[in-house]
C-alpha positions as CSV (number, residue, x, y, z in Angstrom):
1,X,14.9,-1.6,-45.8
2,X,11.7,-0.9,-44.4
3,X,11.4,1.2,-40.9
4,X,9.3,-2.0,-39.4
5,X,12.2,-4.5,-40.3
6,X,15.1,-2.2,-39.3
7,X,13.5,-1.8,-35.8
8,X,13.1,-5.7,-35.8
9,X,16.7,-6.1,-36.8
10,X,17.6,-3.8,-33.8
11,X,15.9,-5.2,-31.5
12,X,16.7,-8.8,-32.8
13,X,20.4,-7.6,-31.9
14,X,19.6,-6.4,-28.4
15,X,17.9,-9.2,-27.8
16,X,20.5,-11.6,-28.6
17,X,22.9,-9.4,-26.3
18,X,20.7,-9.2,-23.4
19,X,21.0,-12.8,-23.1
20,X,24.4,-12.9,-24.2
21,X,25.0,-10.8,-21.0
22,X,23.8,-13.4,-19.0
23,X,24.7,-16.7,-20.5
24,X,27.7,-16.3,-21.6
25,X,28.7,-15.4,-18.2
26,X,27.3,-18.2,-16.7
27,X,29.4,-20.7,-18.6
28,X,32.3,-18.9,-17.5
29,X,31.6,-18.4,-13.6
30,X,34.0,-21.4,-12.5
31,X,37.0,-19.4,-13.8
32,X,35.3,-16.1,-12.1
33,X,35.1,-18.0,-8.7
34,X,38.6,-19.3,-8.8
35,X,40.3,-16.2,-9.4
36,X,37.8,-14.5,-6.8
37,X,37.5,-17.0,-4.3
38,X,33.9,-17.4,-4.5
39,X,32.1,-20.0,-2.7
40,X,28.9,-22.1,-4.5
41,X,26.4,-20.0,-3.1
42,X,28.6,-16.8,-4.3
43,X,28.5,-18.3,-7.7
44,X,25.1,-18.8,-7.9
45,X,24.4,-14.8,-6.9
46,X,26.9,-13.6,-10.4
47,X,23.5,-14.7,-12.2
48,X,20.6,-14.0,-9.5
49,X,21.6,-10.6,-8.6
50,X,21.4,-9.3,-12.0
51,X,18.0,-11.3,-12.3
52,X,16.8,-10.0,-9.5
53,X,17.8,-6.0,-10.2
54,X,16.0,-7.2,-14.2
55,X,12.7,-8.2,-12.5
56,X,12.7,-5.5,-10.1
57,X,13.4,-2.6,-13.3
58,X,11.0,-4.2,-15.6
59,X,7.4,-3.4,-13.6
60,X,8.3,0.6,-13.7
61,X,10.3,0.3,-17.4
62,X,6.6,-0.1,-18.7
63,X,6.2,3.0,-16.9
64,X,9.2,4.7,-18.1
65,X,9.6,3.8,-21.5
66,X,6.3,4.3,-22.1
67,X,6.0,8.3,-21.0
68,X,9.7,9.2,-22.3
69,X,10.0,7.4,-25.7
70,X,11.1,3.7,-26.5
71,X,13.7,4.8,-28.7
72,X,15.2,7.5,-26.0
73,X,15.0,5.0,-23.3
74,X,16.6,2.5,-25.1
75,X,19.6,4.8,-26.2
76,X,20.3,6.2,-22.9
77,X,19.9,1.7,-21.7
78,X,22.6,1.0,-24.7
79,X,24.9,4.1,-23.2
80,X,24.6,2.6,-19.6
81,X,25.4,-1.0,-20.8
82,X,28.4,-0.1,-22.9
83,X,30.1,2.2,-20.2
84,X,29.4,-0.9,-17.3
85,X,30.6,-3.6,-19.5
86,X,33.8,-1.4,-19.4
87,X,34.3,-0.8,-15.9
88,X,33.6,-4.3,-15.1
89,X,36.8,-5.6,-16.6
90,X,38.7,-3.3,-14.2
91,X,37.4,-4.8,-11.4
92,X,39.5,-6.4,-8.5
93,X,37.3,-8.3,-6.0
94,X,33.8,-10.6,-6.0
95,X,32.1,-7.7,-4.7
96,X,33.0,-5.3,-7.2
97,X,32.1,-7.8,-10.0
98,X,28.8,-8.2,-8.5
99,X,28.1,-4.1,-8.1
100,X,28.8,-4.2,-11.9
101,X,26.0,-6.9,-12.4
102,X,23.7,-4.7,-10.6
103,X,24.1,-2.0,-12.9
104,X,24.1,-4.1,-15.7
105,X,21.1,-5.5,-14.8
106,X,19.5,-1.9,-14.7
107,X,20.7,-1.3,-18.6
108,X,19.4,-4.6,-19.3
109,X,15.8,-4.6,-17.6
110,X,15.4,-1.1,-19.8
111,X,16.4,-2.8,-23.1
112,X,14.4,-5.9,-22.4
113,X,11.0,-3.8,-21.9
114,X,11.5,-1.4,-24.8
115,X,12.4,-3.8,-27.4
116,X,10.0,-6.5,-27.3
117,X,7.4,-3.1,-26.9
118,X,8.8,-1.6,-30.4
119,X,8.6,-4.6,-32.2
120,X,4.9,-5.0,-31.7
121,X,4.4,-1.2,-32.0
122,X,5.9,-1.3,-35.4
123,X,4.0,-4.7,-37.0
124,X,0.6,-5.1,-37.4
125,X,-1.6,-7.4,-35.5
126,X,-1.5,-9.7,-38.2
127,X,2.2,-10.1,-38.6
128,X,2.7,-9.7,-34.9
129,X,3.0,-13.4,-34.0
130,X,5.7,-13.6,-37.3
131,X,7.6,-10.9,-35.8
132,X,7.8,-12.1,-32.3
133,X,9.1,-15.5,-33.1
134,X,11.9,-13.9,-35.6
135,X,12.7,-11.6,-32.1
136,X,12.3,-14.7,-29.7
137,X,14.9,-16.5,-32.4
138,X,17.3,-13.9,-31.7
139,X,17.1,-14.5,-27.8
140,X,17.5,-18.4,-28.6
141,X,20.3,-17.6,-31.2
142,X,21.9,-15.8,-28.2
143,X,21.2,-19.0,-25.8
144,X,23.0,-21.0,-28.6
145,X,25.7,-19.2,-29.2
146,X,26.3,-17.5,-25.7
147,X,27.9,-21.0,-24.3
148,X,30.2,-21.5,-27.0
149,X,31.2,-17.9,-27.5
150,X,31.7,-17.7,-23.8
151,X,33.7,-21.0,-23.3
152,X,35.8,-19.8,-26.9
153,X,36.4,-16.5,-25.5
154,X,37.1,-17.5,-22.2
155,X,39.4,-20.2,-22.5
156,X,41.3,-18.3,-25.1
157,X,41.1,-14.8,-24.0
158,X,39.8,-15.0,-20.2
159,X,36.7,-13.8,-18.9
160,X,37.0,-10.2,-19.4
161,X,36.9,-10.6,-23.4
162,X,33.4,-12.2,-22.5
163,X,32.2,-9.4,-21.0
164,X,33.4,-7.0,-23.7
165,X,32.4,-9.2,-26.8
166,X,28.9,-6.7,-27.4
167,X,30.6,-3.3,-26.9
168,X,31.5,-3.0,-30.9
169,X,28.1,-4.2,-31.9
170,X,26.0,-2.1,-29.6
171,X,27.6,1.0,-31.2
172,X,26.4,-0.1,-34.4
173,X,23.0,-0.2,-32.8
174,X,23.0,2.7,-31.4
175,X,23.9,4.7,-34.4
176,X,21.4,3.1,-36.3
177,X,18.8,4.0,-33.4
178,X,20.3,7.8,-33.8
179,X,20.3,8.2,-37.3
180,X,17.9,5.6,-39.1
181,X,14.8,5.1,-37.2
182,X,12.8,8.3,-37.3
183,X,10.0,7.3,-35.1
184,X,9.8,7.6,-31.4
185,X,6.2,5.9,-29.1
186,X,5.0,7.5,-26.2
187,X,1.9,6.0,-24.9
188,X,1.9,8.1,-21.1
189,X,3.1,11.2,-22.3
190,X,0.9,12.6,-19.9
191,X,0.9,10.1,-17.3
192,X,3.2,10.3,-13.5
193,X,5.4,7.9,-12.8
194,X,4.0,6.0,-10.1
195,X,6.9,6.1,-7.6
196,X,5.4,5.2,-4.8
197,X,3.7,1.6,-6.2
198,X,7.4,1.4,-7.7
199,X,9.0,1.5,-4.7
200,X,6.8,-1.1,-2.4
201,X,6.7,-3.8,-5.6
202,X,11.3,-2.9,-5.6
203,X,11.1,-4.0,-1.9
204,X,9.1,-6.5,-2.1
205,X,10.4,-7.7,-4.6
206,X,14.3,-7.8,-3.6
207,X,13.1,-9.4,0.1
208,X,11.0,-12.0,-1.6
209,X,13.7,-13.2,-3.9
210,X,17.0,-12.6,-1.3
211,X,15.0,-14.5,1.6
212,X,13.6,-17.5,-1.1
213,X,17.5,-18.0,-1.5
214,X,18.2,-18.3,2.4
215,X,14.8,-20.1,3.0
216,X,16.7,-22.5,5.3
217,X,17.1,-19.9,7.7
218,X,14.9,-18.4,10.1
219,X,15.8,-14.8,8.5
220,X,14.8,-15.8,5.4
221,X,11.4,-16.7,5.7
222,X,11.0,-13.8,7.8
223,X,12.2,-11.9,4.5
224,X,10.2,-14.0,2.4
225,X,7.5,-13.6,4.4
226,X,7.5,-9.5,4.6
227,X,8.5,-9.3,0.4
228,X,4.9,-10.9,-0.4
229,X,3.5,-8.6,2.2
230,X,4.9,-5.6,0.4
231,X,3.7,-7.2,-2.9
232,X,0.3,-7.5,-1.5
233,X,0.4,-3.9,-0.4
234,X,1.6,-3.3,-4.0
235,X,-1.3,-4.6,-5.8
236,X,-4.1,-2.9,-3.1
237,X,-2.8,0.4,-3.5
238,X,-2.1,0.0,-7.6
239,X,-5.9,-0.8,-7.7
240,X,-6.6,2.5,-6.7
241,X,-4.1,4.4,-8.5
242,X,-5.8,6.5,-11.4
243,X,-1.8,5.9,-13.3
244,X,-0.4,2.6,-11.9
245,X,2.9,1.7,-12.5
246,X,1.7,-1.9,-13.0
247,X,-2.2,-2.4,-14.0
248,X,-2.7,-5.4,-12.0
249,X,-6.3,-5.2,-13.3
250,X,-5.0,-6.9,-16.4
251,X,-4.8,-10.2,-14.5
252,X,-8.7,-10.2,-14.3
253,X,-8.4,-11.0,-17.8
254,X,-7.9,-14.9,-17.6
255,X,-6.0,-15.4,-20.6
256,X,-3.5,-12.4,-19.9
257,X,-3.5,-14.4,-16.4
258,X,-2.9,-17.9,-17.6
259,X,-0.4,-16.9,-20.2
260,X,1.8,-14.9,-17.6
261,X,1.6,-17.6,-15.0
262,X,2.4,-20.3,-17.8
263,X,5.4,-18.1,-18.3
264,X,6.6,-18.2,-14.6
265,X,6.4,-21.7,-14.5
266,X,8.2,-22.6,-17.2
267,X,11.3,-20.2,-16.4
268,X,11.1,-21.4,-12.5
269,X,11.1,-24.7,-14.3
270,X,13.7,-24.5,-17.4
271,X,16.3,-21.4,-16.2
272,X,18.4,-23.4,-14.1
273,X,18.9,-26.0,-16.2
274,X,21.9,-24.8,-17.6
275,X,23.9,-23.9,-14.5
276,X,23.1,-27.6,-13.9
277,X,24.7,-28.4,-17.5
278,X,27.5,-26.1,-17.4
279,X,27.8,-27.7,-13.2
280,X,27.9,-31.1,-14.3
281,X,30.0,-30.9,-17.8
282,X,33.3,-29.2,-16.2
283,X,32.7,-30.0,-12.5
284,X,31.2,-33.7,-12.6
285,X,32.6,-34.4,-16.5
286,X,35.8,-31.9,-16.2
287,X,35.6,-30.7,-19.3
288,X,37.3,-27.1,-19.5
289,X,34.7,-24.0,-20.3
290,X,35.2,-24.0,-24.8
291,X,34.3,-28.1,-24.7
292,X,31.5,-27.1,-22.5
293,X,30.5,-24.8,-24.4
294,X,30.0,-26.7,-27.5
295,X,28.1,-29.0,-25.9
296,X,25.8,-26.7,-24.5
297,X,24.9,-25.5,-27.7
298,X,22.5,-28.5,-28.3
299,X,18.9,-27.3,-26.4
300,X,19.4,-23.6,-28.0
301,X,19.5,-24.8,-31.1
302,X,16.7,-26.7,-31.0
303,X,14.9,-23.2,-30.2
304,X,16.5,-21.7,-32.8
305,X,15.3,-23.7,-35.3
306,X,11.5,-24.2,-33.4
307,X,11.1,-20.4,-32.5
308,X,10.3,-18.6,-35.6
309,X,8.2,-21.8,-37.1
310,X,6.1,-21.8,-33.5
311,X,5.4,-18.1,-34.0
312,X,4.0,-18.6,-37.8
313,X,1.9,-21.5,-36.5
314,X,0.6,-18.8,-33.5
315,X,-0.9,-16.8,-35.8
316,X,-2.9,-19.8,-37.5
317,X,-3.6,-22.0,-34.7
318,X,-4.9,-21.8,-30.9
319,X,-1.8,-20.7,-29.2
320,X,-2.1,-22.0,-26.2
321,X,-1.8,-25.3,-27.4
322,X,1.2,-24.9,-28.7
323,X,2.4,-24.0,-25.7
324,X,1.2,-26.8,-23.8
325,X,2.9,-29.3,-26.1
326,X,6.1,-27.4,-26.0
327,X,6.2,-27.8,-22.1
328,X,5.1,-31.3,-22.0
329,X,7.8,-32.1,-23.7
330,X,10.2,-29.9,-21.7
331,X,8.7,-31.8,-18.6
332,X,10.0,-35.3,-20.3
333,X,13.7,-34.0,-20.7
334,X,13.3,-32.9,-17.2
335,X,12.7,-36.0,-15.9
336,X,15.5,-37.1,-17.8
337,X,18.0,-34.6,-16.6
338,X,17.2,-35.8,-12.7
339,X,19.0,-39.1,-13.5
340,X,22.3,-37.2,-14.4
341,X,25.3,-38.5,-12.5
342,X,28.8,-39.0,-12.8
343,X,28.0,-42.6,-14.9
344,X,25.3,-40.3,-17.2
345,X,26.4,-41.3,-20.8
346,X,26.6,-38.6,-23.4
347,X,24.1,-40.2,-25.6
348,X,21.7,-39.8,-22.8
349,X,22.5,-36.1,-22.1
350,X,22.2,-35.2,-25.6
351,X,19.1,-36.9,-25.9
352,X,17.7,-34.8,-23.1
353,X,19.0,-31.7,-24.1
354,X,17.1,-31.6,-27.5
355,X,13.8,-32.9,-26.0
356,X,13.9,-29.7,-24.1
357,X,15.2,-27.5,-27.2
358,X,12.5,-28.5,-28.9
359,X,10.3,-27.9,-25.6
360,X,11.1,-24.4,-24.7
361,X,11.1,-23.4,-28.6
362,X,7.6,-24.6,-29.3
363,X,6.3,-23.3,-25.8
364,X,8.1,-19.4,-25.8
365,X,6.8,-17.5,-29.2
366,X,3.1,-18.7,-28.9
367,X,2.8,-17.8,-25.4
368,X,4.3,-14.2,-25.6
369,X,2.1,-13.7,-28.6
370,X,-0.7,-14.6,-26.4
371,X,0.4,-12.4,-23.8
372,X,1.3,-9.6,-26.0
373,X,-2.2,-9.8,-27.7
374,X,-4.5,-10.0,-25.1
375,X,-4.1,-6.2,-24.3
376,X,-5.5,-2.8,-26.5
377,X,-2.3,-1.6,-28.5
378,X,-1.6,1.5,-26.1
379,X,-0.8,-0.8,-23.3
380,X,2.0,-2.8,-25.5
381,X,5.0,-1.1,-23.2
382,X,2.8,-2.7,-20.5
383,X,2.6,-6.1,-21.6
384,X,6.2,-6.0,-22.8
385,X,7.2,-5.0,-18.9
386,X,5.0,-8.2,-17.8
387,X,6.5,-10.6,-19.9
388,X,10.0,-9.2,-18.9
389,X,8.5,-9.7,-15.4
390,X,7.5,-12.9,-15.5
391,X,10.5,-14.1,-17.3
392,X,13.0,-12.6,-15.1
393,X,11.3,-13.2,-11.7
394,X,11.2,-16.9,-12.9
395,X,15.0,-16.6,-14.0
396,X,15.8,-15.7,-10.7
397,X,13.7,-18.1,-8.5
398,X,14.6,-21.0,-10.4
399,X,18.5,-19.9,-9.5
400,X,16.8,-19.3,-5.8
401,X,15.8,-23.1,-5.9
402,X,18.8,-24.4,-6.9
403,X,21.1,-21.7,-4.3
404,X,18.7,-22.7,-2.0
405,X,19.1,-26.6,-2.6
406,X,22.4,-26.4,-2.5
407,X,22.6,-25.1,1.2
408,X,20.5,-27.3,2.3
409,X,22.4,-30.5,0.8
410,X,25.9,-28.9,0.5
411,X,26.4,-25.7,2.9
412,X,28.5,-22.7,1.7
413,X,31.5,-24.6,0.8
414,X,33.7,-24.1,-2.8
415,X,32.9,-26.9,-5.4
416,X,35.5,-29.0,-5.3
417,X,36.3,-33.0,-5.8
418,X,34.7,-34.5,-2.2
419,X,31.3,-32.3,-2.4
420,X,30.8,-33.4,-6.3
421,X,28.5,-36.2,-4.9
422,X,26.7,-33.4,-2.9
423,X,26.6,-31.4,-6.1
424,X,25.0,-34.0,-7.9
425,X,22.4,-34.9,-5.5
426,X,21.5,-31.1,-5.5
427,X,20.9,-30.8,-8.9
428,X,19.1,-34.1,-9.0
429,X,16.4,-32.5,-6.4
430,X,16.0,-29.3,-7.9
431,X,15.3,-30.7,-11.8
432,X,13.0,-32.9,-9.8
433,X,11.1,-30.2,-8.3
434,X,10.9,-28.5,-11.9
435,X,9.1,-31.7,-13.2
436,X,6.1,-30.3,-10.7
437,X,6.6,-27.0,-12.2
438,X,6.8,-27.5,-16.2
439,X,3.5,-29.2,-15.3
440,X,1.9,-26.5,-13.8
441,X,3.1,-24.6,-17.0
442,X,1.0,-26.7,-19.3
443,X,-2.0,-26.9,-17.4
444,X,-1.7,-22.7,-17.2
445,X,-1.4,-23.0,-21.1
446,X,-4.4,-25.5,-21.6
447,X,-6.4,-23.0,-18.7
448,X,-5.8,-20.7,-21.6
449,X,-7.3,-21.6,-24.1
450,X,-11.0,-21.2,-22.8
451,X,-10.0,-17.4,-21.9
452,X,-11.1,-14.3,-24.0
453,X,-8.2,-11.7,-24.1
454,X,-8.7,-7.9,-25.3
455,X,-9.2,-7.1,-29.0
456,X,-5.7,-6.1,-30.9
C-alpha cells in the first residue's frame, strides 16, 4: 500500500472513532441519566462538555501538532484516549462520568486537528478534494453507524461496552502509526507555543459557551458577556504576535472567512438534530436505545453515500456551490423536523431525515476543501485546527441552544411522561431557530464564491 493511502486509512479510522466517541454516547445518555440520576440539563452537558474541552484544544493543537510532529502528537492523543475510555467504565457517579469526558475530549481535539492535517500533507493539491471526501465519509460512516452500534451495544451489553467498542481498533492504529508510516511533519519546528494567546481564547472560550447555556440567567450573560471580551482580547493581542497560536489574519482572506463561518452555521444549525431524534424516538415514541438506533441510521447514510461523490465534484466544480445546495436543502428537512410531535408519522420522519442526509453530505466535503485550500501548504495544521474549531464550537452551541431552550420552556426537571409536551415544544423552537441559521450557512457559501483564497 502506498504511504499516502495508509495515512488516509489511519486517519479514516480515527475519524470514524472520534465521532464514534460522541454519537454513540449520545444515543445511549437516557440509560446513563437513569442509572445516574441526571436531570435534562445534566444530560445535555454528557455531550457539551466534551464539545466544549474539543473547541477549546483545537485553536492551540494547530500549534502543537504542528512544532512536535503530527504523527507524535497523534500517538501520545491515541495513548490518552485508550487509557480514559478505560477508566471511564469504572466510574461511580455523574460527575465522574463527566471528568472522563473532559479528558476525552482533550485526546479527541488532538486527533481531530492532526488527522484531517496529515491527510492533506500527504495528497497533492489535486487529489486533495478526493481525499477529503473519502476522510469526511469515514466521519459520516461513524454518524451512521454510531446510533446503531450504540443502541446494539447498549441494550445488549450496557453502556460501558459503548465506551469500550474503539479500544481494540485503536491499538491496531497505533501500531501501524509506530511501525508503518515512516514520515513525521513539523511545520513550527522553530516556532513558541503561544501560551499566553492560548490561555485568553481557553477562557473565553469556556465562559462564552458555559454562560450561552445559562443565558436565562443574569450570571450567564454576565459570563457570556466577559467570554467575547476575552475573545476580543484574543484576536488584538494574536495580531501582534510574531508566532500566534491562531493567525486570525487568515480571516482577512474572504473565502477562508466565508467558508469557516458557513461551517459554524451549519453545525449551530444541524448538531442538535440528533439529540432531538434520539429525544423524540425513545422519549416521545418509546422506542428502547437498539430500535432507535436503527432508525437513526437514515440521515448518516445519506452522507455516506453523498460525501465522497461531493468531494470528486469539489475538485471539478465551484465549491461553494455545492455547499450552498447541500444546506438549502438541509434548511427544508429542518423546517420539517419543527412539526415533530407525538402524532408525527414515520413516513414523515424518514422523509425528513434523508432530506437532510443528503443536505449535510453535499454541504461538508466541498466546504472543508475550500477551507483547507485557501491557505499556503505550511499552514495545513492551521487550517485543520480551524475547521476543528468551527465545527466543534458549532457542536457545542447548537447543544447550548437546545440546553438553553429547554430551561426556558421546561426548567431542570428529569424527562419524564407529564414534561414530554414541554419536551416537544422545546425541540420544536430550537429546529426552528436552526431554519434562520442553515440559511445564514448558504448565503456564507454563495458570499464565497466571489472570494480569492491563497494559492495551494
Amino acid at each position: 500500500m502506498k504511504s499516502e493511502n495508509l495515512i488516509l486509512l489511519i486517519c479514516s479510522v480515527l475519524s470514524f472513532f472520534t465521532v464514534f466517541a460522541v454519537n454513540a454516547v449520545t444515543v445511549v445518555i437516557p440509560t446513563i441519566a437513569a442509572e445516574f440520576q441526571m436531570s435534562n440539563i445534566v444530560q445535555n452537558w454528557v455531550t457539551i462538555i466534551f464539545l466544549l474541552v474539543v473547541a477549546v484544544m483545537s485553536v492551540p493543537g494547530g500549534q502543537i501538532s504542528g512544532k512536535y510532529g503530527l504523527k507524535k502528537v497523534t500517538v501520545l492523543s491515541i495513548v490518552l484516549f485508550i487509557i480514559i475510555s478505560v477508566v471511564n467504565v469504572l466510574v461511580t457517579s455523574s460527575e465522574q462520568f463527566l471528568a472522563c469526558r473532559l479528558i476525552l475530549g482533550i485526546s479527541l481535539s488532538l486527533i481531530n486537528v492532526t488527522s484531517m492535517a496529515m491527510v492533506v500533507s500527504a495528497f497533492k493539491p489535486q487529489e486533495r478534494g478526493k481525499a477529503l471526501g473519502i476522510n469526511i465519509t469515514a466521519v459520516y460512516i461513524g454518524l451512521s453507524l454510531s446510533p446503531f452500534l450504540g443502541g446494539v451495544l447498549n441494550y445488549n451489553l450496557g453502556w460501558r461496552s459503548v465506551v469500550l467498542f474503539g479500544v481494540p481498533f485503536l491499538f491496531v492504529i497505533l501500531a501501524l502509526l509506530l511501525f508503518k508510516v515512516k514520515d513525521e511533519w513539523i511545520t513550527f519546528e522553530n516556532v513558541p507555543i503561544d501560551f499566553k494567546g492560548s490561555l485568553i481564547y481557553g477562557i473565553g472560550m469556556v465562559l462564552f459557551i458555559y454562560g450561552f447555556t445559562i443565558l436565562n440567567q443574569t450570571f450567564g450573560v454576565i459570563l457570556t458577556v466577559l467570554g467575547i471580551v476575552f475573545l476580543i482580547v484574543f484576536c488584538l493581542i494574536e495580531l501582534k504576535q510574531d508566532n500566534p497560536v491562531f493567525d486570525v489574519r487568515f480571516f482577512k482572506n474572504r473565502q477562508f472567512l466565508s467558508a469557516n463561518f458557513a461551517s459554524l452555521c451549519a453545525y449551530l444549525a444541524t448538531y442538535a438534530v440528533t439529540t432531538i431524534l434520539n429525544y423524540h424516538l425513545q422519549y416521545i415514541k418509546g422506542f428502547d436505545s437498539q430500535i432507535a438506533g436503527i432508525i437513526l441510521l437514515v440521515a448518516p447514510i445519506c452522507q455516506v453515500i453523498l460525501a465522497p461523490i461531493a468531494g470528486r465534484l469539489s475538485d471539478r466544480h465551484v465549491p461553494q456551490k455545492l455547499a450552498a445546495i447541500g444546506m438549502g436543502l438541509g434548511t427544508v428537512s429542518l423546517i420539517l423536523f419543527s412539526f415533530l410531535s407525538n402524532e408525527t408519522s414515520f413516513e414523515f420522519l424518514i422523509v425528513a431525515m434523508v432530506l437532510y442526509g443528503i443536505g449535510f453530505g453535499l454541504f461538508s466535503p466541498p466546504n472543508t476543501n475550500v477551507i483547507m485550500g485557501s491557505v499556503p501548504p505550511k499552514d495545513t495544521s492551521v487550517a485543520s485546527a480551524a475547521v476543528s474549531t468551527m465545527r466543534t464550537v458549532g457542536q457545542a452551541m447548537s447543544m447550548g441552544i437546545l440546553t438553553l431552550i429547554f430551561a426556558f420552556v421546561m426548567g431542570n426537571v428529569p424527562i419524564v411522561e407529564k414534561y414530554f409536551p414541554l419536551l416537544i415544544q422545546s425541540c420544536q423552537i430550537t429546529c426552528i431557530i436552526c431554519v434562520v441559521l442553515c440559511l445564514a450557512s448558504v448565503f456564507a457559501s454563495l458570499v464565497g464564491i466571489k472570494s480569492n483564497g491563497a494559492s495551494n
